[in-house]
DSSP file (Angstrom, degrees, kcal/mol; ACC not computed):
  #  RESIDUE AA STRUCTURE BP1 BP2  ACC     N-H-->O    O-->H-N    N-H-->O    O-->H-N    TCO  KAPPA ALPHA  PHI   PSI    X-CA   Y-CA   Z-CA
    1    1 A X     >        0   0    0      0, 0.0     4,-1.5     0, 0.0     5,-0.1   0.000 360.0 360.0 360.0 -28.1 -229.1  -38.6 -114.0
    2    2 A X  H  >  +     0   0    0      2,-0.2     4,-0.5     1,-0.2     0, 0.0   0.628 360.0  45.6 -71.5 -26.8 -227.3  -35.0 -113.4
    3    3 A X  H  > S+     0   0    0      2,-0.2     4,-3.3     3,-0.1     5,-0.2   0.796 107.7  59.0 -99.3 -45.1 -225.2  -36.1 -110.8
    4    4 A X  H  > S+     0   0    0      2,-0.2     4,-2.2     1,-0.2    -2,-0.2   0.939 107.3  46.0 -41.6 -57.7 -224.3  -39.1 -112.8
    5    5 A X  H  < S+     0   0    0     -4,-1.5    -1,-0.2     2,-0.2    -2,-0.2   0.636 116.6  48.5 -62.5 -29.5 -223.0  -36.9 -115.7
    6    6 A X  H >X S+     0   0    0     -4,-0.5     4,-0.9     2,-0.1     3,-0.6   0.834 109.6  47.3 -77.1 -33.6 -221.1  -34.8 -113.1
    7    7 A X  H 3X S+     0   0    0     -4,-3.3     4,-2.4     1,-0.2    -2,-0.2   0.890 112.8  50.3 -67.4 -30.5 -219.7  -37.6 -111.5
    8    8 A X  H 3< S+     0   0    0     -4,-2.2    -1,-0.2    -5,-0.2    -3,-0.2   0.417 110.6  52.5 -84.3   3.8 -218.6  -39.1 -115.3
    9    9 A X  H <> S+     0   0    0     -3,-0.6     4,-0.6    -5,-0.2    -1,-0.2   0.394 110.1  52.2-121.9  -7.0 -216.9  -35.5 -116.2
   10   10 A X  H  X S+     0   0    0     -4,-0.9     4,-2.5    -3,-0.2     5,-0.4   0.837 113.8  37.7 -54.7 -70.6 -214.9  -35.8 -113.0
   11   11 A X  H  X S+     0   0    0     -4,-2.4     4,-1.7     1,-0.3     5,-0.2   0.802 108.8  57.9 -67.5 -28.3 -213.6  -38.8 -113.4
   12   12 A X  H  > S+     0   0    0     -5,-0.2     4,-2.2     2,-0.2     5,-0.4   0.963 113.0  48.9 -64.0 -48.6 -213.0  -38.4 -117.0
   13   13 A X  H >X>S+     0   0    0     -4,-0.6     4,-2.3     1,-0.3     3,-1.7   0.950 108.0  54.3 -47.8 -60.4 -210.7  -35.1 -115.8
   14   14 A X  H >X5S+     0   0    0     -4,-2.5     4,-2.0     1,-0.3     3,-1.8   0.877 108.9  45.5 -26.0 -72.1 -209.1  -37.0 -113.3
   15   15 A X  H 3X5S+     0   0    0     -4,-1.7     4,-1.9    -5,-0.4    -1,-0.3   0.755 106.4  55.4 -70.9 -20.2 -208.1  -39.4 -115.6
   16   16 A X  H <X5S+     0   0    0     -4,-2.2     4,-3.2    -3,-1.7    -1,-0.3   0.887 111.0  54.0 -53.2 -52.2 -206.9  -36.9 -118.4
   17   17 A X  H <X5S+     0   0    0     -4,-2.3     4,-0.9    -3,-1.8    -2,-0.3   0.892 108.2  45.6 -77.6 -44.1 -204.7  -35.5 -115.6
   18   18 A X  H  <<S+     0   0    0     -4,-2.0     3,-0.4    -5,-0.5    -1,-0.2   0.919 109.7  55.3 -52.0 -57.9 -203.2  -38.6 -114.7
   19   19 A X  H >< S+     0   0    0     -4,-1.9     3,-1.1     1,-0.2    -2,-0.2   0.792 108.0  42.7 -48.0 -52.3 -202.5  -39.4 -117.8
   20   20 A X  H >< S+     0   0    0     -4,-3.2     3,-0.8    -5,-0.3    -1,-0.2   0.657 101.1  68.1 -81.0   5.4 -200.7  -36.6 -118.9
   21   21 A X  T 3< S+     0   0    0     -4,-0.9     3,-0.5    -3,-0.4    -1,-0.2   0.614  92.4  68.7 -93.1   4.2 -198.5  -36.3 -115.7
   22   22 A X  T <  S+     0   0    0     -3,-1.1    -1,-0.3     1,-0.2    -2,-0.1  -0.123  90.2  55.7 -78.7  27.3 -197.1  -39.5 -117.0
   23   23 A X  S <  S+     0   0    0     -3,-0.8    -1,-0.2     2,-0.0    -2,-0.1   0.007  86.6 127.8-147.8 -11.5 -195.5  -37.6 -120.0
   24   24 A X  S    S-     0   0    0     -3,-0.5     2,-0.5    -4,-0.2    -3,-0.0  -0.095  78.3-100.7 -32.9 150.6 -193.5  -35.2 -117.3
   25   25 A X    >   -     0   0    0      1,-0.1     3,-1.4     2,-0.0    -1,-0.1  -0.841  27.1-146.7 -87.2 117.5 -190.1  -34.9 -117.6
   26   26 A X  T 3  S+     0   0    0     -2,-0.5    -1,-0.1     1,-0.3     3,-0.1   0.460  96.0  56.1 -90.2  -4.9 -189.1  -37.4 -114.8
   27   27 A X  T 3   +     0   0    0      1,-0.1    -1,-0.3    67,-0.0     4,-0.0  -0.194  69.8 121.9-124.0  36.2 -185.5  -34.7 -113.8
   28   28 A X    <   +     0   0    0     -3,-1.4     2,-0.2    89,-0.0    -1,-0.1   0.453  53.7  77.2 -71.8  10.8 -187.9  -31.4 -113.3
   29   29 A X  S    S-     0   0    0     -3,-0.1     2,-0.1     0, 0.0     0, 0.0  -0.946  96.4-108.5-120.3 170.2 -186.6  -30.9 -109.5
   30   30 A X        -     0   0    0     -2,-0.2     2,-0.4     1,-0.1    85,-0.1  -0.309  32.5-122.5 -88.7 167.5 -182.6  -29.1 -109.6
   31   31 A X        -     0   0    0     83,-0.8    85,-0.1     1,-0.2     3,-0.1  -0.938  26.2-103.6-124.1 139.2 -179.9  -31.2 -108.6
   32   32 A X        -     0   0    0     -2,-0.4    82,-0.5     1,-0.1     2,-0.2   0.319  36.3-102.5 -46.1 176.6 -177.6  -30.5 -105.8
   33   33 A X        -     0   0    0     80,-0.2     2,-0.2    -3,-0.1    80,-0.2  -0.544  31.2-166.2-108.7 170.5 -174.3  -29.3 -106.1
   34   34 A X        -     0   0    0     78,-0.5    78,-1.5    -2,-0.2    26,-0.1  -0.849  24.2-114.4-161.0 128.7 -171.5  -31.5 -105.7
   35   35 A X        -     0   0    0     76,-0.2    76,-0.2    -2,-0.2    75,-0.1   0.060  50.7 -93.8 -63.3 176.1 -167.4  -30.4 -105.2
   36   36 A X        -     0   0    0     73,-0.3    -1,-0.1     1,-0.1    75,-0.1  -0.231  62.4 -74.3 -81.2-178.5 -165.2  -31.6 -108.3
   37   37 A X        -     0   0    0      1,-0.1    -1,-0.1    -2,-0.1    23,-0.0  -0.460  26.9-150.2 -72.3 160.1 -163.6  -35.0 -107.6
   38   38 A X        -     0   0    0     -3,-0.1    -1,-0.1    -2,-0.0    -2,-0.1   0.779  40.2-116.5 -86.3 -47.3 -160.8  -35.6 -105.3
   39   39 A X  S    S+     0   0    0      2,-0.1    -2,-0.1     0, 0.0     4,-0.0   0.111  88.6 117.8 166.2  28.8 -159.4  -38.7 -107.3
   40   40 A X  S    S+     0   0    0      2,-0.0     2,-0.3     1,-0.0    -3,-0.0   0.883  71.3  49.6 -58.7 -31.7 -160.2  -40.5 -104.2
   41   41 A X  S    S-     0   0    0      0, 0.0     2,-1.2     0, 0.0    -2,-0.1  -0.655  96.0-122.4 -96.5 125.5 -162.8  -42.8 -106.4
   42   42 A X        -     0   0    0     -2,-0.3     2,-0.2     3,-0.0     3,-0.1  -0.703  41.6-170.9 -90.4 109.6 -161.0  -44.3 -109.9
   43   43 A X        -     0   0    0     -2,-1.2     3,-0.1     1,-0.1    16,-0.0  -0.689  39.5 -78.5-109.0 151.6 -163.7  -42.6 -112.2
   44   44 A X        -     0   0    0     -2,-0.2     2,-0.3     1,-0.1    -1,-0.1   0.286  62.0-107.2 -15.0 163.0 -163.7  -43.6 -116.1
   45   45 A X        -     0   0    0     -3,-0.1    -1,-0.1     1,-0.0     3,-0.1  -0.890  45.8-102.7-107.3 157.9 -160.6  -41.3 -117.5
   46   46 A X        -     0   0    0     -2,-0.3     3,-0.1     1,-0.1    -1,-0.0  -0.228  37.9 -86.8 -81.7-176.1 -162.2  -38.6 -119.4
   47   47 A X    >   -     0   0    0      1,-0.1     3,-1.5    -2,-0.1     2,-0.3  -0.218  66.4 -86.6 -82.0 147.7 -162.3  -38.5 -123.2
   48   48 A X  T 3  S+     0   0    0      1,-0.2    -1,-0.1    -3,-0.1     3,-0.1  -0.487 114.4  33.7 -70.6 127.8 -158.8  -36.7 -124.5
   49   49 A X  T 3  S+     0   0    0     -2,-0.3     2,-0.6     1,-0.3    -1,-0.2   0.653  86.7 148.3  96.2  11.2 -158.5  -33.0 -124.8
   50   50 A X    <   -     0   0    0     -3,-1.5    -1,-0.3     1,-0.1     5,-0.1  -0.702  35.8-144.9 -54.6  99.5 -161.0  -32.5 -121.6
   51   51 A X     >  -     0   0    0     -2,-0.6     4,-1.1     1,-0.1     5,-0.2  -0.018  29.0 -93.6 -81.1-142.6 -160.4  -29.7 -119.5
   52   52 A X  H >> S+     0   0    0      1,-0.2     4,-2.9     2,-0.2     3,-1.3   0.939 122.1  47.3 -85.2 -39.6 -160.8  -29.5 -116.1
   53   53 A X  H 3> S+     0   0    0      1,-0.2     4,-1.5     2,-0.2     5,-0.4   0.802 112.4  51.6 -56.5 -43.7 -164.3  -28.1 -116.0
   54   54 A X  H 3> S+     0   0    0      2,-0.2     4,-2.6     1,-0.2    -1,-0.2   0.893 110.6  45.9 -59.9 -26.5 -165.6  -30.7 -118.5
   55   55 A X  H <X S+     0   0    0     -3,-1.3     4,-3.2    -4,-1.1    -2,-0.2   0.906 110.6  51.4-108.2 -36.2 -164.2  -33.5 -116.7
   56   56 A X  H  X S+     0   0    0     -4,-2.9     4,-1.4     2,-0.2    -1,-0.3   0.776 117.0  45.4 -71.0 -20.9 -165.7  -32.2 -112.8
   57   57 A X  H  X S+     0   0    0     -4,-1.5     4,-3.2    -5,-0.2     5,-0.3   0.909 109.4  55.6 -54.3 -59.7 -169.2  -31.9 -114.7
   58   58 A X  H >X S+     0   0    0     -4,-2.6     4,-0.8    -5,-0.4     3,-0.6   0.930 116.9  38.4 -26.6 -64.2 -168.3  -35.6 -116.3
   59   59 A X  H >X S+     0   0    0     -4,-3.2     3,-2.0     1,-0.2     4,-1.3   0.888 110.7  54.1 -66.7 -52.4 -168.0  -36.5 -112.9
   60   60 A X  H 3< S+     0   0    0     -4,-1.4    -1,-0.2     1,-0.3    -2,-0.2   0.621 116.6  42.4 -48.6 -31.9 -171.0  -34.4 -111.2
   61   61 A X  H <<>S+     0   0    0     -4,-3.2     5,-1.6    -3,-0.6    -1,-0.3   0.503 111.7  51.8 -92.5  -0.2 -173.5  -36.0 -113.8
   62   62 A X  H X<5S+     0   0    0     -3,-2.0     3,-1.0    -4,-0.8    -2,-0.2   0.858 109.9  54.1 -94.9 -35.4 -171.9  -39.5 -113.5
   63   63 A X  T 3<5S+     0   0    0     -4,-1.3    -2,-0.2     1,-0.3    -1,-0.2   0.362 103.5  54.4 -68.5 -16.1 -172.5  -38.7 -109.6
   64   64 A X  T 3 5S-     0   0    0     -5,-0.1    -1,-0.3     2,-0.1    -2,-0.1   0.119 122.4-106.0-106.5   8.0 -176.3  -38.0 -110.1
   65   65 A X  T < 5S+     0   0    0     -3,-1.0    -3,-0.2     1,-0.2    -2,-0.2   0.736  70.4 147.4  57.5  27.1 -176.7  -41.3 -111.7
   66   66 A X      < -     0   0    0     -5,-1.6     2,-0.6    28,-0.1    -1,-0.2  -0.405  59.3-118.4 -91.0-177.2 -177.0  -40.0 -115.2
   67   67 A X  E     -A   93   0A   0     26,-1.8    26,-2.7    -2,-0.2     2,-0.8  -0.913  41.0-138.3-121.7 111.8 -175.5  -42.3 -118.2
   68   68 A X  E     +A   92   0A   0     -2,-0.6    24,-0.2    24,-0.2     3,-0.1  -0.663  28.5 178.3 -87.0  82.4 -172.8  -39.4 -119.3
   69   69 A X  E     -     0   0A   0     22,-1.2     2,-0.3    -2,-0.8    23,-0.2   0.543  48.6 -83.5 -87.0 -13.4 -172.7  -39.2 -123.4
   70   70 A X  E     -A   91   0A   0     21,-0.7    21,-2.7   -12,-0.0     2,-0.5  -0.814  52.3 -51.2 157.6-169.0 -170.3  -36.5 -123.9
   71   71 A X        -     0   0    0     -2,-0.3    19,-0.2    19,-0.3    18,-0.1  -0.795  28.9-179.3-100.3  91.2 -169.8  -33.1 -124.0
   72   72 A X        -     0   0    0     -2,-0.5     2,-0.2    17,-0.2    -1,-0.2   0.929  67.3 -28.0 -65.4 -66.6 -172.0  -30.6 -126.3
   73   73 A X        -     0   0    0      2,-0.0    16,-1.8   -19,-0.0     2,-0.4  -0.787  43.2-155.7-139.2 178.9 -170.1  -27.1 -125.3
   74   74 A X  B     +B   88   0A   0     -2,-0.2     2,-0.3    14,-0.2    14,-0.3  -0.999  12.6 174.7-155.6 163.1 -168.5  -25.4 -123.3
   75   75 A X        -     0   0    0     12,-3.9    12,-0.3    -2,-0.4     2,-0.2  -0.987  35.0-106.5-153.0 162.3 -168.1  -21.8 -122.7
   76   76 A X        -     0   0    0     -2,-0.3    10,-0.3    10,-0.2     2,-0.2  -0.718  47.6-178.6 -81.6 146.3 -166.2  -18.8 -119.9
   77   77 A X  E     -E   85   0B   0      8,-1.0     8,-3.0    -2,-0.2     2,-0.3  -0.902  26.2-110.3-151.8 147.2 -169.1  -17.4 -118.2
   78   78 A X  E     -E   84   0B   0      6,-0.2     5,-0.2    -2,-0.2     2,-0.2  -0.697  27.2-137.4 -72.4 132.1 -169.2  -14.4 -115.3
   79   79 A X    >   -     0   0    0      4,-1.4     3,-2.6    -2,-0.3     5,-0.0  -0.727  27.0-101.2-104.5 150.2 -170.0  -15.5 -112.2
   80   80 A X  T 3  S+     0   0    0      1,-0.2    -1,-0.1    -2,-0.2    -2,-0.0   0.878 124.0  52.0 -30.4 -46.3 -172.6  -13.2 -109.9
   81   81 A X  T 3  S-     0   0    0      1,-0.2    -1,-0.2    -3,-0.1     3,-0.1   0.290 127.1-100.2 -91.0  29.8 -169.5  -11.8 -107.9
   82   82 A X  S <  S+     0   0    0     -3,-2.6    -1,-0.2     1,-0.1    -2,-0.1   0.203  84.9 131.1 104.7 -42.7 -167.6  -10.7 -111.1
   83   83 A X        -     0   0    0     -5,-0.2    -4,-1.4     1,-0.2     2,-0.6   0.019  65.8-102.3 -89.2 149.8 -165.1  -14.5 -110.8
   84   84 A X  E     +E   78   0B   0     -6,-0.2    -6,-0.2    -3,-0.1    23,-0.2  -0.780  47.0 169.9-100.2 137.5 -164.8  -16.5 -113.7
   85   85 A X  E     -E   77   0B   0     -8,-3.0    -8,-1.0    -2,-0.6     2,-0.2  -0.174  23.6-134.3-126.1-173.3 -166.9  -19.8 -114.0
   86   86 A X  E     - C   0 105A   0     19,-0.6    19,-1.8   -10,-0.3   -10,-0.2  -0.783   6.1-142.5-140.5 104.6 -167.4  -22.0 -117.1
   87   87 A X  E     - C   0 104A   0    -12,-0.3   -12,-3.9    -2,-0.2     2,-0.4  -0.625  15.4-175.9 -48.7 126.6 -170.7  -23.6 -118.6
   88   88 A X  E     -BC  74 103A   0     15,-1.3    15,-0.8   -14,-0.3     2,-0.3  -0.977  14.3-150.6-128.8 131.3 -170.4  -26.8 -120.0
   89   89 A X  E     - C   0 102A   0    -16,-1.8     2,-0.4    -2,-0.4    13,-0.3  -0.515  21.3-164.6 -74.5 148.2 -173.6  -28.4 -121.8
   90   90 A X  E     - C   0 101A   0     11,-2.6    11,-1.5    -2,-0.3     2,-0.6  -0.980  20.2-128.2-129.5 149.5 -173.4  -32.2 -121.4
   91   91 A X  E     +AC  70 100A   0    -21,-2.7   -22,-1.2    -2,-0.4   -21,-0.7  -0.954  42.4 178.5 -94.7 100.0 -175.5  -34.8 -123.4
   92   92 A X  E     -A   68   0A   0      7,-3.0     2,-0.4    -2,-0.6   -24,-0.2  -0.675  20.3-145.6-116.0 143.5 -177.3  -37.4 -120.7
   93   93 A X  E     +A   67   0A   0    -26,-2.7   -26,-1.8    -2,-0.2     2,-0.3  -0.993  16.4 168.2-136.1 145.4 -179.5  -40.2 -120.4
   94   94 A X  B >   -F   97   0C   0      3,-1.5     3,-3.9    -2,-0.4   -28,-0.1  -0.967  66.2 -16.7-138.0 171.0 -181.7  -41.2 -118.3
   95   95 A X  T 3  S-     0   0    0      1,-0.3    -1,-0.2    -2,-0.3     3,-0.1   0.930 127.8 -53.4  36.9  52.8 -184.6  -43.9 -117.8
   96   96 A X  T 3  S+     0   0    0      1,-0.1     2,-0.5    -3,-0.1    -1,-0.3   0.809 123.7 116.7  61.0  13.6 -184.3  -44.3 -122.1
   97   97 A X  B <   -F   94   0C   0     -3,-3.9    -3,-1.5     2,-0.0     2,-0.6  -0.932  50.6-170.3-112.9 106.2 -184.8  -40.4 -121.9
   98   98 A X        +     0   0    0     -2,-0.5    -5,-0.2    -5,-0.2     2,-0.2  -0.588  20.7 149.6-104.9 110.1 -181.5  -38.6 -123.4
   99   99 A X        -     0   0    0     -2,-0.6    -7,-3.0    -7,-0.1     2,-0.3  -0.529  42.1-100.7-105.8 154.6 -181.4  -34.6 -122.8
  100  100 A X  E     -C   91   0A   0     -9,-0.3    17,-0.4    -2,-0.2     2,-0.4  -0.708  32.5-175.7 -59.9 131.3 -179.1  -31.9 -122.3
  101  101 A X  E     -C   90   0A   0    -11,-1.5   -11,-2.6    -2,-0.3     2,-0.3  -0.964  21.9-120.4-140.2 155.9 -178.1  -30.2 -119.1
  102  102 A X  E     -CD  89 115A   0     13,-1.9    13,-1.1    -2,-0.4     2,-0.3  -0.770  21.3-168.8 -87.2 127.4 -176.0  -27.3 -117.9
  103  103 A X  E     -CD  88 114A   0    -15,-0.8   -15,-1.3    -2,-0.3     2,-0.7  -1.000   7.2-153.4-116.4 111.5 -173.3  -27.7 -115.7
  104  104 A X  E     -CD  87 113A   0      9,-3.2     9,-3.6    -2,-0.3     2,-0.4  -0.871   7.1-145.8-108.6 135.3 -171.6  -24.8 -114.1
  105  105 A X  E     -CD  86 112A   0    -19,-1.8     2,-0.9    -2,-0.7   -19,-0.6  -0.896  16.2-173.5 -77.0 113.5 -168.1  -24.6 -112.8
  106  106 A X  E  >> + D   0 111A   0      5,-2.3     4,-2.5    -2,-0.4     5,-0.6  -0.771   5.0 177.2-121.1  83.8 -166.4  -22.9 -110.0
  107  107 A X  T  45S+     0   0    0     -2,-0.9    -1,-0.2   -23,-0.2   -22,-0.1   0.492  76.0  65.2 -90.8  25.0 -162.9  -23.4 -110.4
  108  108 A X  T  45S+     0   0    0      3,-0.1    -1,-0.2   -24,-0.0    -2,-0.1   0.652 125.6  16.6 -64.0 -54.9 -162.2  -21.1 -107.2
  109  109 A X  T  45S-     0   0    0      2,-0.1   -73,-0.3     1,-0.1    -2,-0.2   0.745 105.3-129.9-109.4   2.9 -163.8  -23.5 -105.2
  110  110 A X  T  <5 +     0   0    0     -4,-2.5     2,-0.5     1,-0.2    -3,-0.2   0.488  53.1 142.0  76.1   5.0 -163.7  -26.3 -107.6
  111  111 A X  E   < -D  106   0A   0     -5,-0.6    -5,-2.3   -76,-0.2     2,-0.4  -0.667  36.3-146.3-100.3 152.9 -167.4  -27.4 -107.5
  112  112 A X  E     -D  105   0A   0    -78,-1.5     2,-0.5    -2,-0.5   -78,-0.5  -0.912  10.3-165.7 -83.2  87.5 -169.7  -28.7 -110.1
  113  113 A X  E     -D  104   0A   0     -9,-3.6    -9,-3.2    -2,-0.4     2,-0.7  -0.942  10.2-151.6-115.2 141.3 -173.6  -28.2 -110.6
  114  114 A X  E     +D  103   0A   0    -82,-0.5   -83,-0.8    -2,-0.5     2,-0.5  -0.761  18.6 178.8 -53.1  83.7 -175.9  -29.8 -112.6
  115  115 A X  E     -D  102   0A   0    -13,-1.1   -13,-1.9    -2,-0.7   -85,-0.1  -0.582  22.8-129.7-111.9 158.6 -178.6  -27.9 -113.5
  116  116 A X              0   0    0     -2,-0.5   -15,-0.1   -15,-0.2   -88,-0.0  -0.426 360.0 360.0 -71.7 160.8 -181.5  -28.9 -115.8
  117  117 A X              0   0    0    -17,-0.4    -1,-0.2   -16,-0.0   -16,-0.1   0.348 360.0 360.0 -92.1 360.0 -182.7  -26.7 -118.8
């Protein structure tokens, strides 16, 4: 009977755990970097009054397969080496989920990452 009641307080954890990794956030790993567009590809035109930084994020989350719902902020940011970058928050969905993510800009070398909060 003891082993029974250990075996039934296993398996109840197990299943506890299971259950709640099914309430994970399904975008926890970072997402790669990716250069700004080339205009080789005819991407949506962005929304009017986009700069350049909004619109190579636009692109970098459309590129990740997210569903792109606009653009929350955007801000001048310091880059490690001193160079000036830009944040822009973006508004996303994905899988019925929509969240915010951070996009940083390099407009020395012109790439875009997506990174998750």
């Amino acid at each position: 009977m003891f082993l029974s009641r250990i075996c039934q307080s296993t398996l109840a954890v197990v299943v506890i755990v299971g259950l709640g990794a099914c309430s994970l956030n399904p975008m926890a790993r970072p997402m790669p970097a990716a250069p700004a567009p080339t205009g080789s590809a005819p991407d949506p035109a962005p929304a009017a009054g986009t700069t350049g930084a909004e619109s190579a994020c636009t692109a970098a989350g459309r590129e990740r397969g997210l569903e792109v719902l606009g653009v929350v902020s955007a801000r001048d940011v310091s880059g490690a080496n001193g160079a000036s970058e830009r944040d822009v928050m973006l508004r996303v969905a994905r899988n019925g989920t929509q969240l915010d993510v951070r996009c940083n800009y390099q407009p020395d070398s012109g790439v875009a990452r997506i990174m998750l909060i």
